[in-house]
Structure formats: structure tokens, C-alpha cells
C-alpha positions as CSV (number, residue, x, y, z in Angstrom):
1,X,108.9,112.1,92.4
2,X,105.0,111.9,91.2
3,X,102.9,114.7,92.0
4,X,99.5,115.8,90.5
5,X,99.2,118.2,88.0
6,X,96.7,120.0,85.9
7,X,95.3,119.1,82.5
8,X,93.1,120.4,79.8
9,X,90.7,117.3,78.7
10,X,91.7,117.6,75.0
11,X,95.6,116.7,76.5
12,X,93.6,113.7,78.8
13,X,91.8,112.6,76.3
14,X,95.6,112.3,74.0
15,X,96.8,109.9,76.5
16,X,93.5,107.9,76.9
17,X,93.8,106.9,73.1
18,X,97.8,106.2,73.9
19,X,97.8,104.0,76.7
20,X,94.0,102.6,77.8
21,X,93.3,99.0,77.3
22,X,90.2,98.7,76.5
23,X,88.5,101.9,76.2
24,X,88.3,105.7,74.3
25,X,87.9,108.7,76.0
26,X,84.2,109.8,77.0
27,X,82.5,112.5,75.7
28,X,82.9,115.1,78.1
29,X,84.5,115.6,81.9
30,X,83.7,118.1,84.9
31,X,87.3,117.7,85.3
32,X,90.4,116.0,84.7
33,X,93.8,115.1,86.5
34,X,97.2,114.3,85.7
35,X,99.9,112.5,87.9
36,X,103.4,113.8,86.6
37,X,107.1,112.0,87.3
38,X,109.3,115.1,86.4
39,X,107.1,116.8,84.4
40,X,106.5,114.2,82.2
41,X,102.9,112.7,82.2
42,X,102.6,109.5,83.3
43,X,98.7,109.1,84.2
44,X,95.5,110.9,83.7
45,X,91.6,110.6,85.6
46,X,89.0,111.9,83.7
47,X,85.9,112.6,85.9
48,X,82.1,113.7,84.8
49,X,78.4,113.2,85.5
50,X,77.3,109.6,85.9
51,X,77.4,107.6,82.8
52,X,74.3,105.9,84.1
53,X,71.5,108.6,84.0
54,X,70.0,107.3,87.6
55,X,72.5,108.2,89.1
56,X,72.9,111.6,88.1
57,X,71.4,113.0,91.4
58,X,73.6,116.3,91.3
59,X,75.4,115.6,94.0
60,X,77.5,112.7,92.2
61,X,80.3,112.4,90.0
62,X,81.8,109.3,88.0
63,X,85.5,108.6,87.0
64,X,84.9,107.3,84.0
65,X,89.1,107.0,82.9
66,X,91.9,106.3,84.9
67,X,94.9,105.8,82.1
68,X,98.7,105.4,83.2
69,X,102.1,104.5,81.7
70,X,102.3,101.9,84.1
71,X,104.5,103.9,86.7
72,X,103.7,102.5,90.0
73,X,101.7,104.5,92.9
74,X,100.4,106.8,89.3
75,X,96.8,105.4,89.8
76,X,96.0,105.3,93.7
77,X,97.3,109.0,93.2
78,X,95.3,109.7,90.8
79,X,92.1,107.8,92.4
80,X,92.9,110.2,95.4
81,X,93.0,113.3,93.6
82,X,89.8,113.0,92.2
83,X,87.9,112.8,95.6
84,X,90.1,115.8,97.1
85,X,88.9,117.7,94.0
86,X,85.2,116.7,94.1
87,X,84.6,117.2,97.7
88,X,85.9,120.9,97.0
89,X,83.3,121.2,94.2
90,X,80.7,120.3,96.6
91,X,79.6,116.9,95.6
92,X,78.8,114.0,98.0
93,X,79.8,110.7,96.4
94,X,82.7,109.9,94.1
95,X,81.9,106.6,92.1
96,X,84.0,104.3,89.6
97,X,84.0,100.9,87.6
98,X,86.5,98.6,86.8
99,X,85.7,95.1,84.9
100,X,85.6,91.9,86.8
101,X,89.5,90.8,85.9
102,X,90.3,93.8,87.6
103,X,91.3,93.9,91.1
104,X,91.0,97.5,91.8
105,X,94.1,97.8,94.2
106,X,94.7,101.4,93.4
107,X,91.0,102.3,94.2
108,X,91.1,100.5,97.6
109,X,94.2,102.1,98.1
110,X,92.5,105.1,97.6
111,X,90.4,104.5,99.8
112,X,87.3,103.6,98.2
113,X,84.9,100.8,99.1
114,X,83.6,98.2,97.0
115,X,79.9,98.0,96.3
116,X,80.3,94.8,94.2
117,X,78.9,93.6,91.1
118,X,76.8,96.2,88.7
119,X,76.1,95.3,85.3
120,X,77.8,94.7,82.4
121,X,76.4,93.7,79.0
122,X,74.6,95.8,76.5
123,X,73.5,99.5,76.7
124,X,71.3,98.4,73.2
125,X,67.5,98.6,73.7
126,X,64.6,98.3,71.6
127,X,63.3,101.8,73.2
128,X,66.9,103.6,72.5
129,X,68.9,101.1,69.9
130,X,72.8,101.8,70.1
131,X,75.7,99.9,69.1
132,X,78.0,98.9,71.8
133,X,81.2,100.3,71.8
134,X,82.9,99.8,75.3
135,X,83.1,96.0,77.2
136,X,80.3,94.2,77.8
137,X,81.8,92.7,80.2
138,X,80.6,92.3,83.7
139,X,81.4,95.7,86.1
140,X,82.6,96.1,89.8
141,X,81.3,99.8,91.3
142,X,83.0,101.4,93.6
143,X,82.2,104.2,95.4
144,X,84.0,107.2,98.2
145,X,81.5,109.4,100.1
146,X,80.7,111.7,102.7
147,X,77.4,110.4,102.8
């Protein structure tokens, strides 16, 4: 039976290198998440300020990695947690990306609403020059609020 569970962001961050895609873990979090099946990990969220410095308004947070074995129900769960935690924190708006291949079933399971297409490409400019480390790739936002 899965159930959520705590976990230190050093442990998260272990299973984010393991099993993501497409992606390494972020820098930091506020907090993370874990969904367990017997007391074995089988999914962590890892949740922080907005990646996207507009959007840090204080009252918003961003789940910038969702990471499962694969075990069905693990990321809607997981999507979930994170808003139960964040409105006891006292934030206002929960937001999330996925690329465009995605279809985000867990999220809308969870809940969320789709606020449809938001970016992608380079985060490289001649004003702050970086090298691109994540997917260029085209984004789909999401968002859960009491707003």
C-alpha cells in the first residue's frame, strides 16, 4: 500500500539522479516528499521557490521534480502531497511544468489545472550568458490555488 513519507533532500535528490529522464536535481527545495510501497521508496517531489524569478511573489512555490520507479498512482500522490503541505506553509499557489510530450495525467489527477503553453528554449542571454543544462524543449504550466 503507498503512503507518503518524509525525506531529507540529500535522499530526494539520490533518487532524482537514479530514476529522472531528463533532468538533475535543483539546487535547493522548501521541501520534499516521498511516496513509499512498504517502506521502500518508490517516488520523490521536490518543491522550492519559483525557478522563474517573476514569479517568486512569496506566496508561491514550484515543483520543480517529481521522480518515480514507475509504480502506478506514485505521482498523482505525490502531486497531491505537495499542495496539502504548501497550503499548511501558508502559500497561495502551487505551480509545476512538464514538457510538451507529456500528458500530465497525474497532475490533473491531482487536481491541478492547465494553464497551457509557457516557454521553453534557452535561459542564455547576452545580459546573464549560461549554458543550458535542462530541455529546451517547449513547457506546459500547471498550476493549484486558493486564489
Amino acid at each position: 500500500m503507498l503512503c507518503i513519507v518524509p525525506i531529507e533532500f540529500k535522499e530526494a535528490c539520490a533518487f532524482v539522479l537514479q530514476f529522472h529522464r531528463h533532468h538533475r536535481p535543483p539546487q535547493g527545495h522548501k521541501f520534499s516528499v516521498a511516496v513509499a510501497n512498504d517502506h521502500i521508496i518508490a517516488g520523490v517531489a521536490i518543491v522550492g521557490r519559483p525557478v522563474a524569478r517573476h514569479l517568486d511573489n512569496g506566496w508561491t512555490l514550484e515543483v520543480t521534480r517529481v521522480c518515480t520507479d514507475g509504480t502506478k498512482n506514485a505521482c498523482s500522490m505525490l502531486y497531491a502531497a505537495c499542495w496539502r503541505v504548501t497550503k499548511e506553509l501558508g502559500y497561495k499557489e502551487l505551480i509545476t511544468y512538464t514538457l510538451d510530450t507529456e500528458e500530465g495525467v497525474s497532475i490533473k489527477a491531482a487536481g491541478w489545472r492547465c494553464l497551457g503553453k509557457a516557454g521553453g528554449g534557452s535561459w542564455n542571454s547576452r545580459a546573464r550568458p549560461r549554458v543550458d543544462r535542462s530541455s529546451m524543449q517547449l513547457k506546459i504550466k500547471y498550476s493549484i490555488s486558493q486564489l
